[in-house]
GUNUMAR-649491 format. One line per 3 residues: number of its first residue (from 1); their letters; for each residue x, y, z of N, C-alpha, C, O. Coordinates in steps of 0.1 Angstrom, whole numbers, plus 2048, in hexadecimal, padded with zeros to 3 digits. Example, Ala and Ser with C-alpha at 12.3 -4.5 7.8 and 13.67 -1.06 7.14 Angstrom:
BEGIN
1> AS> 884/7C7/84E/87B/7D3/84E/884/7DF/84E/88E/7DF/855; 880/7EA/847/889/7F5/847/881/800/84F/886/80B/850
END
This chain:
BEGIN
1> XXX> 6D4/7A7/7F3/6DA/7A1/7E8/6D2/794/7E4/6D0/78D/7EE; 6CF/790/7D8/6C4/78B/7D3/6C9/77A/7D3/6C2/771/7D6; 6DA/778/7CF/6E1/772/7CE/6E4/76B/7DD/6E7/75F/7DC
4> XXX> 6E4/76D/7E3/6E5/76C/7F6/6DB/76A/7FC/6DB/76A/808; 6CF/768/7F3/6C1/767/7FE/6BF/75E/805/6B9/760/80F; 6C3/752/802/6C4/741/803/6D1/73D/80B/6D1/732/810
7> XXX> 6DE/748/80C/6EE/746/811/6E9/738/81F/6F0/72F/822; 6DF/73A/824/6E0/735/82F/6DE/723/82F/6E1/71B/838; 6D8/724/81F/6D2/715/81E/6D6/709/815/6D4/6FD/814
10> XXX> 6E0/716/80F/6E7/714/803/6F3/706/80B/6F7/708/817; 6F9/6F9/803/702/6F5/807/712/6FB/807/712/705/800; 71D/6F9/80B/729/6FF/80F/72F/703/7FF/734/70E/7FC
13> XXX> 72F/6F5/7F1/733/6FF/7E9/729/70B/7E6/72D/716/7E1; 71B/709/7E7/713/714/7E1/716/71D/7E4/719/726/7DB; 718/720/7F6/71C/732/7FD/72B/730/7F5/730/73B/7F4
16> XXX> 731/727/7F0/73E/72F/7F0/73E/734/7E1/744/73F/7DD; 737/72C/7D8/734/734/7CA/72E/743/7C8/732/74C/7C1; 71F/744/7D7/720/74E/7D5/728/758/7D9/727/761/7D2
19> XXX> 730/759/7E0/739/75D/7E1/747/761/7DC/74F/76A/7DF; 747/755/7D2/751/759/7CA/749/763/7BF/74D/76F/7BE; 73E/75E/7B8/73A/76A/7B1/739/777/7B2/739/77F/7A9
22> XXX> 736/77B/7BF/737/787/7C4/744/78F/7BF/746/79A/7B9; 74D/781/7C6/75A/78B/7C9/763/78B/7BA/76F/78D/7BA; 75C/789/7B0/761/787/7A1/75A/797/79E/75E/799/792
25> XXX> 756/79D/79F/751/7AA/79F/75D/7B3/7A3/761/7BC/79B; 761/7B2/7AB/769/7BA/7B7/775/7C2/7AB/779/7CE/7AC; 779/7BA/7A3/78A/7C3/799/783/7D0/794/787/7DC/794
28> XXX> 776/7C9/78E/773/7D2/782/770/7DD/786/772/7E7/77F; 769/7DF/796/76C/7EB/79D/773/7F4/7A1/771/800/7A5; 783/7EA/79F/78D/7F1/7AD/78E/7F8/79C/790/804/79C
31> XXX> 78F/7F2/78F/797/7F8/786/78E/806/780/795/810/77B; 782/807/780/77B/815/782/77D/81F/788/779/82A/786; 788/81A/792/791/822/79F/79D/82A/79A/7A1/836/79D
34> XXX> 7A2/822/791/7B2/823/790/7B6/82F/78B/7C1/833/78A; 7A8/83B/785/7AD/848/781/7AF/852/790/7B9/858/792; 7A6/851/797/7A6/854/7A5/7B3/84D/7AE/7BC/854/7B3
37> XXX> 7B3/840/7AF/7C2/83F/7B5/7CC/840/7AC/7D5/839/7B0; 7CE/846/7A3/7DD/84A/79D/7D9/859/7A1/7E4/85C/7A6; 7D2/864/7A2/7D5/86B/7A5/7D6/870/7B0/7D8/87C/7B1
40> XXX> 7D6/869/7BC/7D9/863/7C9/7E9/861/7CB/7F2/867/7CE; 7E7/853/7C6/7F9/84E/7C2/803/85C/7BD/80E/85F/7C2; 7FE/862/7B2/809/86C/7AF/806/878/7B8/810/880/7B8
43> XXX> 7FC/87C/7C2/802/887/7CF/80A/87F/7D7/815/885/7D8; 809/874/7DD/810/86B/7E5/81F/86D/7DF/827/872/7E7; 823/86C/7D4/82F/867/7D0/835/877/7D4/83C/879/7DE
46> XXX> 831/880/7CE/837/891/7CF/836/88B/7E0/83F/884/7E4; 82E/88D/7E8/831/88F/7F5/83D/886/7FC/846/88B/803; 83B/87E/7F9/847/873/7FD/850/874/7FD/857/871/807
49> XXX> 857/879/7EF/862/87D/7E7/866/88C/7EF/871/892/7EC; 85C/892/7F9/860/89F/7FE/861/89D/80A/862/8A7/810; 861/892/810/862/88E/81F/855/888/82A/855/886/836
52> XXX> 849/887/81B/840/886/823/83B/874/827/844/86C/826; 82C/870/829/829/860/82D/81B/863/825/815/86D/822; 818/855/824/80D/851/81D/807/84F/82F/810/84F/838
55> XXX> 7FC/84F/834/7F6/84C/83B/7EA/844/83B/7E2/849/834; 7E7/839/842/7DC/833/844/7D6/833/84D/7DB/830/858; 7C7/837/84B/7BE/835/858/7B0/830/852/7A9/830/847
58> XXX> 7B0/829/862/7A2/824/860/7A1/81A/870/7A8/819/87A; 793/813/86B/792/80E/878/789/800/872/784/7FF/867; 78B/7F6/87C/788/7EA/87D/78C/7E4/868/794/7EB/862
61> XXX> 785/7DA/863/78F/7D2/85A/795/7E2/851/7A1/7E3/84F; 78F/7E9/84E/796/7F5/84B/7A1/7F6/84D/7AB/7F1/846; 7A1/7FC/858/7AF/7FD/864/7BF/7EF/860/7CB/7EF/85D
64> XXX> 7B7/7E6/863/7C0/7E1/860/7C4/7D8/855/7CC/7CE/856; 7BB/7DE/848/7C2/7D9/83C/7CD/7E4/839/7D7/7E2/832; 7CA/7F0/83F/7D2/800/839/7E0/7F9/841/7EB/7FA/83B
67> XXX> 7E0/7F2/84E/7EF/7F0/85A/7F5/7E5/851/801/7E3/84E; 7EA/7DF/84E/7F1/7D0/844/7F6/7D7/83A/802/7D8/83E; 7F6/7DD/831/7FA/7E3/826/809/7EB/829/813/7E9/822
70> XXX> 807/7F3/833/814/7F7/837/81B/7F2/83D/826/7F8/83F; 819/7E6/842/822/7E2/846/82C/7D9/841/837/7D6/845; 825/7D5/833/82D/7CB/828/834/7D5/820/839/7D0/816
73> XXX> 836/7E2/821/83E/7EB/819/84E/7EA/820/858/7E9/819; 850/7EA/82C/85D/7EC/82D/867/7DD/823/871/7DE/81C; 85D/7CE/82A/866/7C4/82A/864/7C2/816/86F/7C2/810
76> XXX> 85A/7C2/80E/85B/7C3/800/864/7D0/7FC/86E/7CC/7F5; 864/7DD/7FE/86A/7E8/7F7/878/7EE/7FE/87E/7F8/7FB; 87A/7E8/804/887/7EB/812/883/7FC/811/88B/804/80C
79> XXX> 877/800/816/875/80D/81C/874/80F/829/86F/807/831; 878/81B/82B/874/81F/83C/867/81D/842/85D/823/83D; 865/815/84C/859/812/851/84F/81C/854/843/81B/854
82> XXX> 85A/82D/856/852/836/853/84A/83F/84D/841/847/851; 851/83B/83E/843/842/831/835/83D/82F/82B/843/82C; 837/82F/82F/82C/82B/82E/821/826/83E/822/81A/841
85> XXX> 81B/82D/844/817/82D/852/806/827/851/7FD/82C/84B; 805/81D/858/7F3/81A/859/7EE/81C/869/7F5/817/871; 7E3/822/86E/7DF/824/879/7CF/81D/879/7C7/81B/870
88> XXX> 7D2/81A/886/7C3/811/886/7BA/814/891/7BE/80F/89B; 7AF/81C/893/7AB/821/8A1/7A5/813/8A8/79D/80B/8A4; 7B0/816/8B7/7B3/80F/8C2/7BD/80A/8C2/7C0/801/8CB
91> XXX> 7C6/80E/8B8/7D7/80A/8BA/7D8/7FD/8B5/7CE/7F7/8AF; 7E5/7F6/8B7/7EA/7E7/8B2/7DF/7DC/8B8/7DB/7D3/8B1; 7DB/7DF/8C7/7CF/7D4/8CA/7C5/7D3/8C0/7C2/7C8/8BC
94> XXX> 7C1/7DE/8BC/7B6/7DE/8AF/7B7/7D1/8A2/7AE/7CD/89B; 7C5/7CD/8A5/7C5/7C4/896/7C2/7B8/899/7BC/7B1/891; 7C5/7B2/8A5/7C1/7A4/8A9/7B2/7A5/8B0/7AA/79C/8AF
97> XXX> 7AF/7B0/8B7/79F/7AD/8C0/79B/7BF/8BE/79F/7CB/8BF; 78D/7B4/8B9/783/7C7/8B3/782/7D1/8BC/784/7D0/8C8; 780/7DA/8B8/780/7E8/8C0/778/7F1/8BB/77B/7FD/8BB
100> XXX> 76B/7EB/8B5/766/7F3/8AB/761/801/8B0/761/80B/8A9; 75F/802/8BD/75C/80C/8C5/761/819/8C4/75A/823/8C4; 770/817/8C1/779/81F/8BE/771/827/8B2/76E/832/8B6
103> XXX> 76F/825/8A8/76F/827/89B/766/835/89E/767/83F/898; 75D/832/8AA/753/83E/8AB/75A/847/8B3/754/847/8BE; 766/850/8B4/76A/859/8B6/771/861/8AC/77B/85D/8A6
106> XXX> 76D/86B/8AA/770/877/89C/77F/87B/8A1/786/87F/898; 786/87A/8AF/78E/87D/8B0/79A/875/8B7/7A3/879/8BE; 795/868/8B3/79D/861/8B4/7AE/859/8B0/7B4/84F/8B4
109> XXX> 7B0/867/8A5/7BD/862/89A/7C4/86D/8A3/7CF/869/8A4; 7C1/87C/8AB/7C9/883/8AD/7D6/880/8B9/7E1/886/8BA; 7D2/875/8BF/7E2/870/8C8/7E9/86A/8BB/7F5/86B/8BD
112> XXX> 7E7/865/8B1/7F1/85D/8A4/7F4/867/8A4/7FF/86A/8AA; 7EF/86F/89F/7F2/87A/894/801/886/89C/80B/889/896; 7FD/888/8A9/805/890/8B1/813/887/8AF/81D/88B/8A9
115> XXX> 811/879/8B8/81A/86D/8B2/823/870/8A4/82F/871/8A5; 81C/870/895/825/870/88E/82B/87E/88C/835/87F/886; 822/88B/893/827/897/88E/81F/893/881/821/888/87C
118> XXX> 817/89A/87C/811/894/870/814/8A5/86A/816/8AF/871; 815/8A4/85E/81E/8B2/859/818/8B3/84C/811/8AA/846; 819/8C1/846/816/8C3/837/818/8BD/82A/812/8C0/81F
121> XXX> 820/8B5/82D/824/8AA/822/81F/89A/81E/81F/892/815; 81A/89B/82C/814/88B/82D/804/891/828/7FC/89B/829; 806/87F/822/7F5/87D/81D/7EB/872/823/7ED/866/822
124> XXX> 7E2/877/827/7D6/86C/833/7CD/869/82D/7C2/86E/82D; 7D4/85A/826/7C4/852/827/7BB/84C/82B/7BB/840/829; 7B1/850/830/7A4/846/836/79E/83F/82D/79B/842/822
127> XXX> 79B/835/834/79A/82B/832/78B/825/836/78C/81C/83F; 781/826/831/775/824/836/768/81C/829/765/821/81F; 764/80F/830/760/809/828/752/811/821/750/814/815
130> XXX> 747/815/82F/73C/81E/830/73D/829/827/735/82C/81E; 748/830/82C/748/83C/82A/744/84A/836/744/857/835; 741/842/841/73D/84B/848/747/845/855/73E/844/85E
133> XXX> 74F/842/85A/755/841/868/75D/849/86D/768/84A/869; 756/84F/878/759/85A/880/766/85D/880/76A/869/87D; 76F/852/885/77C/84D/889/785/855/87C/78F/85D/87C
136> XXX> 77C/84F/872/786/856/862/785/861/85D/78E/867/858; 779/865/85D/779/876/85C/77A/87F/866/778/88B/864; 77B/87B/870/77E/884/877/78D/885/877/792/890/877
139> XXX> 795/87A/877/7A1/87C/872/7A7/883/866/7B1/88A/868; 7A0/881/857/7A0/88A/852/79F/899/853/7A6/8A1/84D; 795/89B/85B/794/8A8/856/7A0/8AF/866/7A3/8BB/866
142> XXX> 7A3/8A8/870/7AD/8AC/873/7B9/8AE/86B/7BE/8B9/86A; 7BD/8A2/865/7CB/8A3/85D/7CA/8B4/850/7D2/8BC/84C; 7BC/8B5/84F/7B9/8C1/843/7C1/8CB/84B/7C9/8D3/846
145> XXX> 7BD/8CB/85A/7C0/8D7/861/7CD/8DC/865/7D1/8E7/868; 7D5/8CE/863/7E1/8CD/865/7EA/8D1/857/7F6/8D2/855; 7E1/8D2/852/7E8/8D6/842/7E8/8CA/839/7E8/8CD/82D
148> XXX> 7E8/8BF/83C/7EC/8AF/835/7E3/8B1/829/7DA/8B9/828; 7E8/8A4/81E/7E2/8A1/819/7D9/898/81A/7DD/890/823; 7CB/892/815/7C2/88A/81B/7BA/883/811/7B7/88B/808
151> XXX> 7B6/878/80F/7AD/86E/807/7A1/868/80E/79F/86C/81A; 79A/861/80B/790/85A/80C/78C/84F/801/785/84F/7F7; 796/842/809/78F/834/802/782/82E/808/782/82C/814
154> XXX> 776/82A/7FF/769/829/807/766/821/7FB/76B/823/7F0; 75C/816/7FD/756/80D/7F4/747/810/7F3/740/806/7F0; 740/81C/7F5/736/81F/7F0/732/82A/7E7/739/835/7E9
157> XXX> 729/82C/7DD/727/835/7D4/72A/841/7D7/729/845/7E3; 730/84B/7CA/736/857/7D2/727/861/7D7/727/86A/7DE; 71D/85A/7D0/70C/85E/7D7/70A/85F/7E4/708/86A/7EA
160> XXX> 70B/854/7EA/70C/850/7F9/714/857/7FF/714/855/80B; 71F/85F/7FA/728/85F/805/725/872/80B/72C/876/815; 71B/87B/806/719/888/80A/727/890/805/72D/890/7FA
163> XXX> 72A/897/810/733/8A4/810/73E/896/814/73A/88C/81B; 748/897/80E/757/892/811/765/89E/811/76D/89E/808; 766/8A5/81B/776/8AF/817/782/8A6/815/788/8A2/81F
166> XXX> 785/8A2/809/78E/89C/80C/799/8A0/7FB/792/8A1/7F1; 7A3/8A1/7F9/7A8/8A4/7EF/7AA/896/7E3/7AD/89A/7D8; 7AA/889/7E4/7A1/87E/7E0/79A/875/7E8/79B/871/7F4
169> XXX> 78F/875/7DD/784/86A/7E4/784/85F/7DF/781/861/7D3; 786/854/7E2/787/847/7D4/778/83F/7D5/775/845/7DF; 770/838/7D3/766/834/7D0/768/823/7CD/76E/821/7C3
172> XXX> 764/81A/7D3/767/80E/7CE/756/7FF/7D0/755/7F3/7D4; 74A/80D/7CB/742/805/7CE/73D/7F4/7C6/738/7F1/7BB; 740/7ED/7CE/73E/7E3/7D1/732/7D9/7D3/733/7CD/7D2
175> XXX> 726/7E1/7D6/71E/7DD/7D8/71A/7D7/7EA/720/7D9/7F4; 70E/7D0/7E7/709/7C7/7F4/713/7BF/7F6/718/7BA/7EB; 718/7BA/807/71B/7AE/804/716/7A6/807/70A/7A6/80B
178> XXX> 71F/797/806/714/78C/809/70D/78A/813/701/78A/813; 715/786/81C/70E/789/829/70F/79D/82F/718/7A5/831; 702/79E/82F/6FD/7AC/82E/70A/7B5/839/70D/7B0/844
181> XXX> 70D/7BF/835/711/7C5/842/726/7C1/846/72D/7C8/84C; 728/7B7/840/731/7B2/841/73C/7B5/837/73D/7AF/82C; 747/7C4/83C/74B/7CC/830/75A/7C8/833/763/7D0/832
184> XXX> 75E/7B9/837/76A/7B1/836/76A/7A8/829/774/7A1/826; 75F/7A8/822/75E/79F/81A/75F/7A9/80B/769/7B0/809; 755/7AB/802/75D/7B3/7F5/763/7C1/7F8/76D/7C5/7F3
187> XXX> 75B/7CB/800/763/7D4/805/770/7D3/80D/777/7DD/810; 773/7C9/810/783/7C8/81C/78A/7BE/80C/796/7BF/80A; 784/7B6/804/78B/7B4/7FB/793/7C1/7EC/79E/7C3/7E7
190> XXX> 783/7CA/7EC/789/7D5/7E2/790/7DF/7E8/795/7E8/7E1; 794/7E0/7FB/799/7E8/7FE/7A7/7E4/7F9/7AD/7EB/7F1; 7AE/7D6/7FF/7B9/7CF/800/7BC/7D1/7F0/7C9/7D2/7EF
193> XXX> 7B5/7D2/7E2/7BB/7D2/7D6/7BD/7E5/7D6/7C7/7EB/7D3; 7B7/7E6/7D9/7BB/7F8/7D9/7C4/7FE/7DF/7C8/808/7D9; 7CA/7FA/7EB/7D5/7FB/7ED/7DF/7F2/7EE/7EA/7F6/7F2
196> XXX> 7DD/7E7/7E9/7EA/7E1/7DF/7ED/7E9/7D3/7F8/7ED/7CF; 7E3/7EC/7CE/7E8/7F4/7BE/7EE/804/7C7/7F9/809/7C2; 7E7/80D/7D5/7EF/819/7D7/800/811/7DA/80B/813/7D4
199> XXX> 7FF/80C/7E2/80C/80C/7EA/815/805/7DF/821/808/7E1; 813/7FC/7D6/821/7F7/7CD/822/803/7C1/82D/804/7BA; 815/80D/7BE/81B/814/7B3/821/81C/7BC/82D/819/7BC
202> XXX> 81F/824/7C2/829/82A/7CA/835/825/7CE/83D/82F/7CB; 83B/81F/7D1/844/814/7CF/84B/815/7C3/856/818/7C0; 840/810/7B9/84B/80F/7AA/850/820/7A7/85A/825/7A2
205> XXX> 846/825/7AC/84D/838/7A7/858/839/7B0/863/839/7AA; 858/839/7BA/869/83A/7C0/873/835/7BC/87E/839/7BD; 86E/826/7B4/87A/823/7B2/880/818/7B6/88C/816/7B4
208> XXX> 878/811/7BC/879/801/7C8/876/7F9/7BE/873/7EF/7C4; 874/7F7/7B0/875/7EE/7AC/87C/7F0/79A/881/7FB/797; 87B/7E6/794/887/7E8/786/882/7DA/780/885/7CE/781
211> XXX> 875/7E4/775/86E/7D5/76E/866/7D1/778/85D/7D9/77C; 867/7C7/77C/859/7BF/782/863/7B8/78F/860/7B0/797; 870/7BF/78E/879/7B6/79A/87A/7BD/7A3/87D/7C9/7A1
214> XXX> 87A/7B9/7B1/877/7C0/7BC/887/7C4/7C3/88C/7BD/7CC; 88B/7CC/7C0/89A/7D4/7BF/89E/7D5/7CA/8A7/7CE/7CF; 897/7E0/7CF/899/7E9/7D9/899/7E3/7EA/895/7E8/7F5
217> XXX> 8A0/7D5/7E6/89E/7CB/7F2/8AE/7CB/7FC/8B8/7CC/7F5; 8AE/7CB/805/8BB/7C8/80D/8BB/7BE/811/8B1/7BD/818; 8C4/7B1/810/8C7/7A2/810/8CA/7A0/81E/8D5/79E/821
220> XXX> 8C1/7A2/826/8C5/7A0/836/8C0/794/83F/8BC/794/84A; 8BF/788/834/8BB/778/839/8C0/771/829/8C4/773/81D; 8BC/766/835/8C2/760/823/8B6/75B/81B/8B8/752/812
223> XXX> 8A8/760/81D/8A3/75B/812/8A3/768/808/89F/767/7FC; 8A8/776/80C/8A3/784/808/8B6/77D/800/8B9/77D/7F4; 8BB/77A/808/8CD/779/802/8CF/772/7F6/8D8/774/7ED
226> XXX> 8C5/767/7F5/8C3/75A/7E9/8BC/766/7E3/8C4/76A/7DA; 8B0/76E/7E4/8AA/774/7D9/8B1/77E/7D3/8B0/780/7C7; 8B9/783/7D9/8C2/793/7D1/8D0/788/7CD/8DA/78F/7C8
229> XXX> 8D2/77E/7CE/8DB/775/7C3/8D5/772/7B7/8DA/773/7AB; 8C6/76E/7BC/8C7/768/7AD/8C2/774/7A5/8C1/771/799; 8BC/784/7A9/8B9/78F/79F/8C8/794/798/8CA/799/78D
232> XXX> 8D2/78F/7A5/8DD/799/79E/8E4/78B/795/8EE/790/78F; 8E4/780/793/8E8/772/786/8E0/777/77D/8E4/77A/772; 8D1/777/782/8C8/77C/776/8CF/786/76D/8D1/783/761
235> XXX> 8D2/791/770/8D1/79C/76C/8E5/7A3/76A/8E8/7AE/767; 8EF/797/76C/8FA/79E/76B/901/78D/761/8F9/788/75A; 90B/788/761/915/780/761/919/778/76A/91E/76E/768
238> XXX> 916/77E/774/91B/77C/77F/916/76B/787/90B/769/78A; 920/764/788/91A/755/791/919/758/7A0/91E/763/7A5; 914/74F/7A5/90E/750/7B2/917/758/7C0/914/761/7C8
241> XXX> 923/751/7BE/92D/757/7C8/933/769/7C5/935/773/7CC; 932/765/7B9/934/772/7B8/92F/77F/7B7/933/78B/7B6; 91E/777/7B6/913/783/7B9/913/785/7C7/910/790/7CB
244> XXX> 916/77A/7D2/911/77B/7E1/921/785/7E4/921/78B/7EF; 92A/785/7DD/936/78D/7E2/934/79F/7DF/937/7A9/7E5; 92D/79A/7D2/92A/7AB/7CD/91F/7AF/7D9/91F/7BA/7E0
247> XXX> 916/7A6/7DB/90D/7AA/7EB/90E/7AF/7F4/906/7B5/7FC; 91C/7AB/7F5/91C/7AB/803/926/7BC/7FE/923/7C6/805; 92D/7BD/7F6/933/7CD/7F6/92B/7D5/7F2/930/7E0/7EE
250> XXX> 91C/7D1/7F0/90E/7DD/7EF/909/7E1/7FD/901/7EA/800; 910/7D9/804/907/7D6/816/8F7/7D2/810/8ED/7D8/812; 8F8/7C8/80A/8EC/7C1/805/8E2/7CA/801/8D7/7CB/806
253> XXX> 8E6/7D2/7F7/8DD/7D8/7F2/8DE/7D4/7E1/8E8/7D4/7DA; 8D0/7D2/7DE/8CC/7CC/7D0/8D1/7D5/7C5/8D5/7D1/7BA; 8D1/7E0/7C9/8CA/7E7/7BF/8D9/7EE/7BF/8DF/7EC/7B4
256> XXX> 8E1/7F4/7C8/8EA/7F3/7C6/8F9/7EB/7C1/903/7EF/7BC; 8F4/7E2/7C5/8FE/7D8/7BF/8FF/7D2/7B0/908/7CE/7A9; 8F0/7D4/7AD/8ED/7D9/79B/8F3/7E0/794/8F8/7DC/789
259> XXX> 8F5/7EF/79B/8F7/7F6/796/907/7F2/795/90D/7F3/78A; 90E/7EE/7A0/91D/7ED/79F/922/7E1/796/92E/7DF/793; 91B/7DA/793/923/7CE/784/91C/7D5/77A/923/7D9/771
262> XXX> 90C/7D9/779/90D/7DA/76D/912/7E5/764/913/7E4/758; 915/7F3/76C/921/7FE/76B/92C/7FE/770/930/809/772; 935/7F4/774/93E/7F2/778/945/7FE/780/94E/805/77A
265> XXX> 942/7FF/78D/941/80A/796/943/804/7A6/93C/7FB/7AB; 94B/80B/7AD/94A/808/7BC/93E/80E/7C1/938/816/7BA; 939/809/7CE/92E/80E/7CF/92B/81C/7D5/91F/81E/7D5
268> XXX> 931/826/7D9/92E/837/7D9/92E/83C/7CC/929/847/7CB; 932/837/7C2/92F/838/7B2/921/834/7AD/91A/83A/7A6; 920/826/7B3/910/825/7B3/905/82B/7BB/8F9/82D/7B6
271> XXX> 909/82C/7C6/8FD/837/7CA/8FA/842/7C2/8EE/845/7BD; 904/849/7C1/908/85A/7BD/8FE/854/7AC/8F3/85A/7A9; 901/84C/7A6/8FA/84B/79A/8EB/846/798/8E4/849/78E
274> XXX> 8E7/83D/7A4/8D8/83E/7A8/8D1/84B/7AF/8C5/84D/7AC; 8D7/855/7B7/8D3/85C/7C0/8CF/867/7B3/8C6/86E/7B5; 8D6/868/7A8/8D7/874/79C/8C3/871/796/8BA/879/795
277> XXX> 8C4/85F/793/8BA/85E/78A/8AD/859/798/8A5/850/795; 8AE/85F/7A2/8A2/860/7B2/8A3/851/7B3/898/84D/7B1; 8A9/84A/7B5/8AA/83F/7B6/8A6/830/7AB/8A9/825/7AF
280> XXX> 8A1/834/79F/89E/833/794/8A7/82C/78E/8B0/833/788; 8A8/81A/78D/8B0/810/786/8B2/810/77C/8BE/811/779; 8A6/80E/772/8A8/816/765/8AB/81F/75E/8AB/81F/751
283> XXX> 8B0/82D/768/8B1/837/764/8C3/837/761/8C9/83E/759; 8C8/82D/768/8D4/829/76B/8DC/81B/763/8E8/818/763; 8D2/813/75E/8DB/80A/75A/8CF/805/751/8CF/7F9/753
286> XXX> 8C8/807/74B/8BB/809/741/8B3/7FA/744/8B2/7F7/750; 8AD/7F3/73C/8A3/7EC/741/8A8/7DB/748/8B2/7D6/743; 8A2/7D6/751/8A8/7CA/751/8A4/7BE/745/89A/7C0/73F
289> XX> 8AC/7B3/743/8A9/7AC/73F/89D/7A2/73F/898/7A0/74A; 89A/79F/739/888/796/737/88A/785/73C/881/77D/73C
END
């Protein structure tokens, strides 16, 4: 990179300009993407909705942007820690101290995979910056055998990448980076936007959110208890005491306790009337207020 030839001599704002300019490139890629991950996102949603998991694999920053990712789904979407699953080859040690080692075995996902029961309905994404780590396609093409569904997020040309079996491939080429070789920096940055955009649209398709407000929360501290007060003042008549009362007869649930002032309903009335439109806020009490 022509821009980086000097990184070494350059003073501290210079490396960091170049650097920013780099990484000012990075959107206009991930958004070249977004036909390929929506049609990702919409198998994901059918599977999910049938009992199945999104799955993440990969290995070193890979690995554990896919565990970071899943693991901010349960506490943002109050979902089960088990639909959305990230695996990282060499296990949880992998996220604090490298294991890159790992990455070179093709059959290294098969103790996870035994682990989750990995089943016909779940969908496995790898996660690989290269496009070539052992670790991730060999995991794929086990999950194939298993019947799963399977992806490939990779940040090089779909040229580069040869034969891929995979039912999507997403593409997020990026280019050189700065310092050569170093695929934590715009690749571990376009990976981290690519699955911010899979895991919250999936999310919004279920039904975990209503407008731009994050609904589908259970008030189980009190900063989550202050936030589902002031959605449900925002969005009802209702003053403070008397939203934290309606709260508490949701068992702190946002989205149902919406539904019970703003349809004036106990709450097995409001489930029964969420559960009709799949969980779906709007489908039930039409749009929230602005």
């Amino acid at each position: 990179m022509a821009a980086a030839a000097e990184l070494d001599a350059l003073p501290i704002e210079g490396v960091m300009r170049v650097i920013n300019d780099q990484d000012a490139t990075i959107a206009g890629v991930v958004r070249g993407a977004i036909p390929a991950l929506a049609k990702l996102v919409e198998d994901a949603v059918k599977r999910v909705r049938r009992g199945g998991r999104l799955i993440y694999l990969g290995a070193g920053t890979s690995g554990r942007l896919g565990v970071l990712d899943a693991s901010e789904c349960p506490p943002t979407f109050f979902v089960d820690p088990g639909v959305v699953v990230g695996i990282i080859a060499g296990g949880d040690a992998a996220l604090r101290k490298s294991s890159e080692g790992k990455e070179d075995d093709p059959a290294g996902a098969e103790g996870e995979f035994e682990r989750l029961r990995l089943a016909a309905d779940d969908l496995v994404l790898g996660i690989a910056a290269g496009g070539t780590t052992p670790y991730v396609l060999g995991g794929l093409k086990m999950a194939r055998q298993r019947g799963a569904g399977t992806g490939l997020l990779t940040c090089v040309n779909a040229a580069e990448l040869g034969s891929i079996s995979a039912d999507h491939v997403i593409t997020l080429p990026v280019g050189p980076e700065v310092v050569a070789g170093s695929t934590r920096m715009k690749a571990g940055t376009a990976t981290k936007l690519a699955l911010n955009m899979i895991s919250t649209t999936l999310m919004v398709q279920l039904g975990k959110t209503w407008g731009q407000l994050m609904v589908d929360l259970r008030a189980t501290n009190a900063k989550l208890r202050d936030r589902a007060a002031r959605i449900l003042m925002g969005q009802t008549n209702l003053a403070r005491a008397a939203a934290l009362e309606l709260l508490d007869r949701a068992d702190g649930r946002v989205k149902l306790a919406l539904v019970m002032a703003l349809k004036q309903v106990e709450a097995k009335e409001a489930q029964r009337l969420l559960d009709e439109q799949e969980g779906k806020l709007r489908g039930v009490v039409g749009r929230p207020k602005q």
